[in-house]
MDAnalysis code that builds the backbone (N, CA, C; Angstrom):
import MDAnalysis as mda
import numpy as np

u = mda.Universe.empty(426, n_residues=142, atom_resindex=np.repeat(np.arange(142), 3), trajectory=True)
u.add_TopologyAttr("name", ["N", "CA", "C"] * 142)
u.add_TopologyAttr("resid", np.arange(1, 143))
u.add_TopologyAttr("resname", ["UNK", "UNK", "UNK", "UNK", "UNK", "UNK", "UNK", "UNK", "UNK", "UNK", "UNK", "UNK", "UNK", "UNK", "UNK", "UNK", "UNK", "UNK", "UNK", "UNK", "UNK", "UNK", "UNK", "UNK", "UNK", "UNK", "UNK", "UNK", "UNK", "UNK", "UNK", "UNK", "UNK", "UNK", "UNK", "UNK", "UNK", "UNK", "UNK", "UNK", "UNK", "UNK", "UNK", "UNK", "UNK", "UNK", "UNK", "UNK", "UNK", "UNK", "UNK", "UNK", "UNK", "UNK", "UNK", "UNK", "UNK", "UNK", "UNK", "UNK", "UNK", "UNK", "UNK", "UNK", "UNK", "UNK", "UNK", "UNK", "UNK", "UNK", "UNK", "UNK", "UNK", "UNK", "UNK", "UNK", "UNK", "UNK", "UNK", "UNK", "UNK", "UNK", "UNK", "UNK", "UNK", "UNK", "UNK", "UNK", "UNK", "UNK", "UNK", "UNK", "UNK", "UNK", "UNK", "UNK", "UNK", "UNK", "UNK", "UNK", "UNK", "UNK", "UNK", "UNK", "UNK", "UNK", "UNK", "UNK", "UNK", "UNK", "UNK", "UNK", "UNK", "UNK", "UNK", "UNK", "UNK", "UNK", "UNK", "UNK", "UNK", "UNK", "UNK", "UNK", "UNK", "UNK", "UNK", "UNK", "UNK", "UNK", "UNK", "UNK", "UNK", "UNK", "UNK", "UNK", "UNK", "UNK", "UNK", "UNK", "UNK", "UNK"])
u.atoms.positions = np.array([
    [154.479, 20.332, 133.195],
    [153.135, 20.871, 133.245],
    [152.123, 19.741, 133.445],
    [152.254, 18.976, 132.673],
    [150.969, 17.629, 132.499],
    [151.570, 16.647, 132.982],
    [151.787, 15.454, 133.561],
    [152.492, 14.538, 133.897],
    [151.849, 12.986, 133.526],
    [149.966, 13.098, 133.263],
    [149.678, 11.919, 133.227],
    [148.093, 12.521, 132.648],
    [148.137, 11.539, 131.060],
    [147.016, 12.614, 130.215],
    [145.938, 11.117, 129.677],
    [144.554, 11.403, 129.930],
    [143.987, 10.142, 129.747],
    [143.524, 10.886, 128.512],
    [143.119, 9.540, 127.649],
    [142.724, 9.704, 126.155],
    [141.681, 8.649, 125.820],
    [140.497, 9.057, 125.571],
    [139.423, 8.047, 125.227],
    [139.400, 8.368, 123.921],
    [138.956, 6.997, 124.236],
    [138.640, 6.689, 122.312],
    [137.008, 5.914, 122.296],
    [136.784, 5.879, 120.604],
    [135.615, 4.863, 120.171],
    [135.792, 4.425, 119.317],
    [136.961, 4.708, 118.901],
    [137.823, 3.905, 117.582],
    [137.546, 4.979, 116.228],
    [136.572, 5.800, 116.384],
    [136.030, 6.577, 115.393],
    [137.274, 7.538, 114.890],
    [137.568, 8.296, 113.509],
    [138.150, 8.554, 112.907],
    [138.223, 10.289, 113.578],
    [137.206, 10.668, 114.377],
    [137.571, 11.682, 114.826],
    [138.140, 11.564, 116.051],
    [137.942, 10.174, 117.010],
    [138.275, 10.146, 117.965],
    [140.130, 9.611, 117.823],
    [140.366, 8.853, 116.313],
    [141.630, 8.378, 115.838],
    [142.693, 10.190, 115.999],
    [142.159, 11.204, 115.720],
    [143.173, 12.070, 115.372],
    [142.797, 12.918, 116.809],
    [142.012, 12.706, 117.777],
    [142.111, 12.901, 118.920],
    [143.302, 12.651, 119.587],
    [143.267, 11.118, 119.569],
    [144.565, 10.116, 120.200],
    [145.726, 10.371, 119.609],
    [146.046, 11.146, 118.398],
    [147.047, 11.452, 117.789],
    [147.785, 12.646, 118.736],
    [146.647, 13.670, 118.684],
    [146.987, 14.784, 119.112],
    [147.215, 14.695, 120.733],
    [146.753, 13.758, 121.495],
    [147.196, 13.253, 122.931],
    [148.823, 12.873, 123.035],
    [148.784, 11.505, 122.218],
    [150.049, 11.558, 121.982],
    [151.616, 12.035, 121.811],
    [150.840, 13.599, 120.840],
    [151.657, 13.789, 120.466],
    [152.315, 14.990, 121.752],
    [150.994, 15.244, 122.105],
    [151.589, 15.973, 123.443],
    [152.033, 15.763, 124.847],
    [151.839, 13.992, 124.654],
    [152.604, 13.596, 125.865],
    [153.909, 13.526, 125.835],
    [154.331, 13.495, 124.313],
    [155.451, 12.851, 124.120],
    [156.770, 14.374, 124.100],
    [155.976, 15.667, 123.872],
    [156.465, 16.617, 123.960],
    [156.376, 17.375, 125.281],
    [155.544, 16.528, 125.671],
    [155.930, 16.524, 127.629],
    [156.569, 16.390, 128.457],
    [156.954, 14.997, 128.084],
    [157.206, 13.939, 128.834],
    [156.391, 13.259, 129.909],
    [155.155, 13.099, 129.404],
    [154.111, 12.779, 130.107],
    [153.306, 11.471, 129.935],
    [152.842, 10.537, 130.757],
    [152.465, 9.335, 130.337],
    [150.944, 9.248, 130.118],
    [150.791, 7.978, 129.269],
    [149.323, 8.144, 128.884],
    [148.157, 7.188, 129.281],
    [147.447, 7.074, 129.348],
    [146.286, 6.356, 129.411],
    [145.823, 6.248, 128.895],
    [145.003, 4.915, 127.993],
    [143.615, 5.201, 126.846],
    [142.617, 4.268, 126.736],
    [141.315, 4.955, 126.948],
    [140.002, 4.574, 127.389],
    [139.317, 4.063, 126.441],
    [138.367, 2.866, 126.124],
    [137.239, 2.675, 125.389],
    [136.031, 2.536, 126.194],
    [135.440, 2.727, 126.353],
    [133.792, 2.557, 127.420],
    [132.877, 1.768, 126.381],
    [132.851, 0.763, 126.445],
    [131.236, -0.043, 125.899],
    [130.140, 0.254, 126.807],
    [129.334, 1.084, 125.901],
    [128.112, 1.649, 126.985],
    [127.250, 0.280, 127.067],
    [126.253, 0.446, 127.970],
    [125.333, -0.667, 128.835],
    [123.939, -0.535, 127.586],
    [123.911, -1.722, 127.689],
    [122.260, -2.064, 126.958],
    [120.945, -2.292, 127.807],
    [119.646, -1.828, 127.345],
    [118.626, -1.735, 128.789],
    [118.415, -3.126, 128.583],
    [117.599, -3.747, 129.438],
    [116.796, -4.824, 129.481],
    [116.058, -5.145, 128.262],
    [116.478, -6.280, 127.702],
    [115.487, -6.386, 126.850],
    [115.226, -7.883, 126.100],
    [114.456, -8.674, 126.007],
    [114.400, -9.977, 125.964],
    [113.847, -10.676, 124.400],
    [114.164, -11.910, 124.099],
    [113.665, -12.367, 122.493],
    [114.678, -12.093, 121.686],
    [114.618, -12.544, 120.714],
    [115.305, -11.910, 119.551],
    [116.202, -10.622, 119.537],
    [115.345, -9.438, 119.965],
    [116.626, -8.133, 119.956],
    [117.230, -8.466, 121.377],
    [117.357, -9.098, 122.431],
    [118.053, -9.615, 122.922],
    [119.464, -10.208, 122.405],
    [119.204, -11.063, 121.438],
    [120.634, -11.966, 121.160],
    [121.113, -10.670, 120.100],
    [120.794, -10.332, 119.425],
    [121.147, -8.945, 118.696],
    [122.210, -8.121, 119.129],
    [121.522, -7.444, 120.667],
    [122.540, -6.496, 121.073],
    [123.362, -7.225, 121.692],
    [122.948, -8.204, 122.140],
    [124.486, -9.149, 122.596],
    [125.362, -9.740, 121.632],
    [124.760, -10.000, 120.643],
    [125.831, -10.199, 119.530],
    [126.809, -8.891, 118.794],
    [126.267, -7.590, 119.020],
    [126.218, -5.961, 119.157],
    [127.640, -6.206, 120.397],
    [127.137, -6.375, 121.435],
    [127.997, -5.970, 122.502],
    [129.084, -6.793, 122.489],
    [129.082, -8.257, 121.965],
    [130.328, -8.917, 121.950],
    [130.978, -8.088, 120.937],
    [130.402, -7.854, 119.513],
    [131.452, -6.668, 118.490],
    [132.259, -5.765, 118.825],
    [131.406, -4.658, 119.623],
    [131.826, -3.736, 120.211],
    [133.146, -3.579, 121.084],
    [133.295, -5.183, 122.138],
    [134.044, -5.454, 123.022],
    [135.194, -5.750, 122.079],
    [135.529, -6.826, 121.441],
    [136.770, -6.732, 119.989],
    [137.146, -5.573, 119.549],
    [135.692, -4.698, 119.156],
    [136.351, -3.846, 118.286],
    [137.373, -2.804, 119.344],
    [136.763, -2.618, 121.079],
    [137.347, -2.032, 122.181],
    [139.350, -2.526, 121.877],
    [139.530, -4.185, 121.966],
    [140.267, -4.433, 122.332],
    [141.204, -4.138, 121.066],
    [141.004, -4.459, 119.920],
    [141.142, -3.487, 118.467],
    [142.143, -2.408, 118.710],
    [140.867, -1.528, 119.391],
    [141.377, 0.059, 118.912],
    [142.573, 0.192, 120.299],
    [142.048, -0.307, 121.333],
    [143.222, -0.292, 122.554],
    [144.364, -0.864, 122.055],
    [144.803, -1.952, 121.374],
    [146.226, -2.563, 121.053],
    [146.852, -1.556, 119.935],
    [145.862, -1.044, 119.412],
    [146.443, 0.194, 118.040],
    [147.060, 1.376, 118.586],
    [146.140, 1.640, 120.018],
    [146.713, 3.114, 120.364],
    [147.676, 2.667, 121.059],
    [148.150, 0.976, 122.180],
    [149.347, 1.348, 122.883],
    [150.349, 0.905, 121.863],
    [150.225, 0.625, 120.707],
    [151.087, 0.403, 119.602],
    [151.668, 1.835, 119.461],
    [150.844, 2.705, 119.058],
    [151.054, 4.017, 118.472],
    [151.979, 4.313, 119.874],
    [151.466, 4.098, 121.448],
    [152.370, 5.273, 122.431],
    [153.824, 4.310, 122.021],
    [153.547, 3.324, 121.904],
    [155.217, 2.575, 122.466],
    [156.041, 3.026, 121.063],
    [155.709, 3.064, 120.060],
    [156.791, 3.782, 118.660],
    [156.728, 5.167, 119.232],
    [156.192, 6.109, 120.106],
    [156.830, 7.471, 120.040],
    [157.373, 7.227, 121.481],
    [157.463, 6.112, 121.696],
    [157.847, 6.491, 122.766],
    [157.586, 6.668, 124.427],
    [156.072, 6.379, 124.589],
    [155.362, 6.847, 125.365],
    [155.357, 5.635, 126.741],
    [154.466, 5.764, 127.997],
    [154.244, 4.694, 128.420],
    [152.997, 4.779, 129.011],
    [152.470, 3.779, 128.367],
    [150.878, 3.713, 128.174],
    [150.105, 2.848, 128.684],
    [149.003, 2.862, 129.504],
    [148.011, 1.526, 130.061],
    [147.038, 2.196, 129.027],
    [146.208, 0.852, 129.199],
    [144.571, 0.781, 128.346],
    [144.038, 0.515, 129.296],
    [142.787, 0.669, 129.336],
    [141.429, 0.707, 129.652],
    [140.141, 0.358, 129.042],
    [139.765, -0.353, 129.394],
    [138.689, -1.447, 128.646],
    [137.595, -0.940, 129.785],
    [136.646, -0.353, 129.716],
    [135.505, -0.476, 130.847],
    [134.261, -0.771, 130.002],
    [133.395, -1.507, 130.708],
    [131.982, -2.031, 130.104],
    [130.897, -1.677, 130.853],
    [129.780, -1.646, 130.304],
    [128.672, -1.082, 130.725],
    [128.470, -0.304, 131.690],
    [129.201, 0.803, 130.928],
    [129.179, 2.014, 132.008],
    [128.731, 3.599, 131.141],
    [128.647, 4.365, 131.661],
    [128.158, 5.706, 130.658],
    [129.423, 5.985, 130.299],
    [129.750, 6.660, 128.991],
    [131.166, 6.564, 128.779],
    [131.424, 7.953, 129.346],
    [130.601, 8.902, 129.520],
    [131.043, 10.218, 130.400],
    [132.070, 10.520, 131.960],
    [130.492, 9.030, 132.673],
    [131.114, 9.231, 133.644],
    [132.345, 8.054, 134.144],
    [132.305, 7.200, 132.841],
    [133.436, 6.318, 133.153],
    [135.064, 6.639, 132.994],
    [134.779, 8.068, 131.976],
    [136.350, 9.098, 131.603],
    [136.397, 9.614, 132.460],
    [135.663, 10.517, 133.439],
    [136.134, 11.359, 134.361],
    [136.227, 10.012, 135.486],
    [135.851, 9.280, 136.320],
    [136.149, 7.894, 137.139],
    [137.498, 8.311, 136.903],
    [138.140, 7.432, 135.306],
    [139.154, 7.072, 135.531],
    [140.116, 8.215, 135.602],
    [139.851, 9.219, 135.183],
    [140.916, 10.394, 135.183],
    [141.137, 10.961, 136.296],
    [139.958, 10.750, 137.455],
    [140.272, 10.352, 139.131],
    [140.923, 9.212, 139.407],
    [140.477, 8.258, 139.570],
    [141.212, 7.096, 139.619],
    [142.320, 7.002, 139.533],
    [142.921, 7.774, 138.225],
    [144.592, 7.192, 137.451],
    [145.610, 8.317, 138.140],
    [144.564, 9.177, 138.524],
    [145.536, 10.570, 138.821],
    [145.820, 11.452, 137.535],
    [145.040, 11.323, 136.440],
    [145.341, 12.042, 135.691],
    [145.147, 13.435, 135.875],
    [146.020, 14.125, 134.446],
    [145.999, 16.038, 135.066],
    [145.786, 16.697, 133.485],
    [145.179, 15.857, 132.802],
    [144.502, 16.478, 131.787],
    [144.021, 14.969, 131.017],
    [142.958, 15.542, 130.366],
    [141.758, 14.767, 129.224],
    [142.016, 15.350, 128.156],
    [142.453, 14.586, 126.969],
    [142.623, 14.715, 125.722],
    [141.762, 14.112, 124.803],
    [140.691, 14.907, 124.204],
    [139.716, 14.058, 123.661],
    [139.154, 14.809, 122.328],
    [138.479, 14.092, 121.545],
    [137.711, 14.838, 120.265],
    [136.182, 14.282, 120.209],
    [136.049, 15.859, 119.511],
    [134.872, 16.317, 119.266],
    [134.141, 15.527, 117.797],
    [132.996, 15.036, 117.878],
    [132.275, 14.612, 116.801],
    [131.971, 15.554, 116.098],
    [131.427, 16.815, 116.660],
    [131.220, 17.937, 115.478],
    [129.520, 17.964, 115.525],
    [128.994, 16.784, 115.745],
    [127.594, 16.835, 115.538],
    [126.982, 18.629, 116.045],
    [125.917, 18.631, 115.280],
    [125.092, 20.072, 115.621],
    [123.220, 19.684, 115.442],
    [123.021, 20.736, 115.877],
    [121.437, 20.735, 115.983],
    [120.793, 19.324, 116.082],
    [119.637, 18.779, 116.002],
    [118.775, 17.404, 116.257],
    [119.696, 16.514, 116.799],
    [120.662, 16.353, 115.679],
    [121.520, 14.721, 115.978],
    [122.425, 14.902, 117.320],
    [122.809, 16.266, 117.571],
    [123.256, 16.509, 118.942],
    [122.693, 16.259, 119.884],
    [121.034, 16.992, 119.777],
    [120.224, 17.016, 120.520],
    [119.613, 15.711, 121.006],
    [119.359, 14.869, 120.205],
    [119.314, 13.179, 120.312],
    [120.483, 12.517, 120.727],
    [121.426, 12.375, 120.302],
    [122.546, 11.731, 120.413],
    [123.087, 12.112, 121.776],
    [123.332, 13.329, 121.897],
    [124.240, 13.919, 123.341],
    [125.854, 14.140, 122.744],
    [126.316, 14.643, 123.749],
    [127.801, 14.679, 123.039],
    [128.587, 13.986, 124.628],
    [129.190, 12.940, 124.465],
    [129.732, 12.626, 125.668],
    [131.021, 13.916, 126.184],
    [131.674, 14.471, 125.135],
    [132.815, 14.898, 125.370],
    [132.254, 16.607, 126.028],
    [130.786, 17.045, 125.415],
    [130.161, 18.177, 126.321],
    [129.691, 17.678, 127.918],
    [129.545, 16.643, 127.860],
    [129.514, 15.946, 129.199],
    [130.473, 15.766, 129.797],
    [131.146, 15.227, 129.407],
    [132.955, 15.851, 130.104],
    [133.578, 17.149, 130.390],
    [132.989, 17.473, 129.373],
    [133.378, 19.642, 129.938],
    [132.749, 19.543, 130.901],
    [131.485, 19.368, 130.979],
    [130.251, 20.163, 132.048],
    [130.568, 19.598, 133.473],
    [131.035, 18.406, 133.732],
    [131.470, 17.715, 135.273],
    [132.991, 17.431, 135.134],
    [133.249, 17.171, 134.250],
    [135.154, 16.700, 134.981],
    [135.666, 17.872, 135.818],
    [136.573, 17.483, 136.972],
    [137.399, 18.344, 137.102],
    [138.516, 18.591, 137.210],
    [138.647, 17.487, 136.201],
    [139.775, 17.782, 135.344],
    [139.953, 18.370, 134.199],
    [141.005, 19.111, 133.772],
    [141.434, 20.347, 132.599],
    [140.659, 19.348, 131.510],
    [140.348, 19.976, 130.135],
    [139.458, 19.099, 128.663],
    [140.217, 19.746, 127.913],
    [141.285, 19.329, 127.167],
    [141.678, 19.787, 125.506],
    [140.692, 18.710, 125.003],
    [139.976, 19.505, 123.828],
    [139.354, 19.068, 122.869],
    [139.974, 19.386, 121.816],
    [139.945, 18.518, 120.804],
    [140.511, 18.307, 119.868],
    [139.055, 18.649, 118.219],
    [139.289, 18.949, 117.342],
    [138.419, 18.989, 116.253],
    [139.027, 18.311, 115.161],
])
């Protein structure tokens, strides 16, 4: 059915049992995986909060490479065969659907933050942004 299933992450604890549930259905596939971190882009901005978010964006980039060595840890004990994906300053919306063109993938395995009302409304939900343009299949995960 699925042959090649991309899985983004942000390292976050909802996005951790996302990647679980990717996993676990590649592996009851027989399907290979992919898994994404996107470090989104910082605007222009100079002085002091300058070195900030760059000291911000170098974190971020570790914490990327972090959560990528954890998840192809996790595919290679079940079994799986897995690339990572490191992309930087890019929208992380349209950098999941890119690669899920790109890779040839035939499904997106991803989780939901849950956020509702204001903080949605401020925040955005990348993974409703992925429903609304991929066209590729979206299991969401809760």
């Amino acid at each position: 059915m699925y042959r090649h299933i991309l899985i983004p992450t942000d390292g976050s604890q909802p996005a951790e049992r996302g990647l679980a549930h990717g996993l676990a259905l590649a592996k009851s596939l027989g399907a290979k995986v992919s898994v994404i971190f996107v470090v989104e882009p910082f605007s222009e901005l100079t002085g002091r909060l300058l070195e900030a978010v760059a000291t911000y964006a170098e974190l971020r980039k570790e914490q990327a490479a972090s959560v990528l060595d954890r998840a192809a840890n996790a595919a290679r004990e079940a079994g799986l065969s897995c690339e990572t994906i490191q992309m930087e300053n890019a929208q992380p919306h349209e950098a999941i659907i890119a690669a899920a063109r790109d890779k040839g993938c035939d499904l997106i395995v991803m989780s939901s933050h849950g956020r509702s009302g204001l903080s949605a409304l401020l925040i955005g939900s990348v993974t409703n942004k992925v429903l609304t343009h991929a066209k590729t299949p979206v299991l969401v995960c809760q």
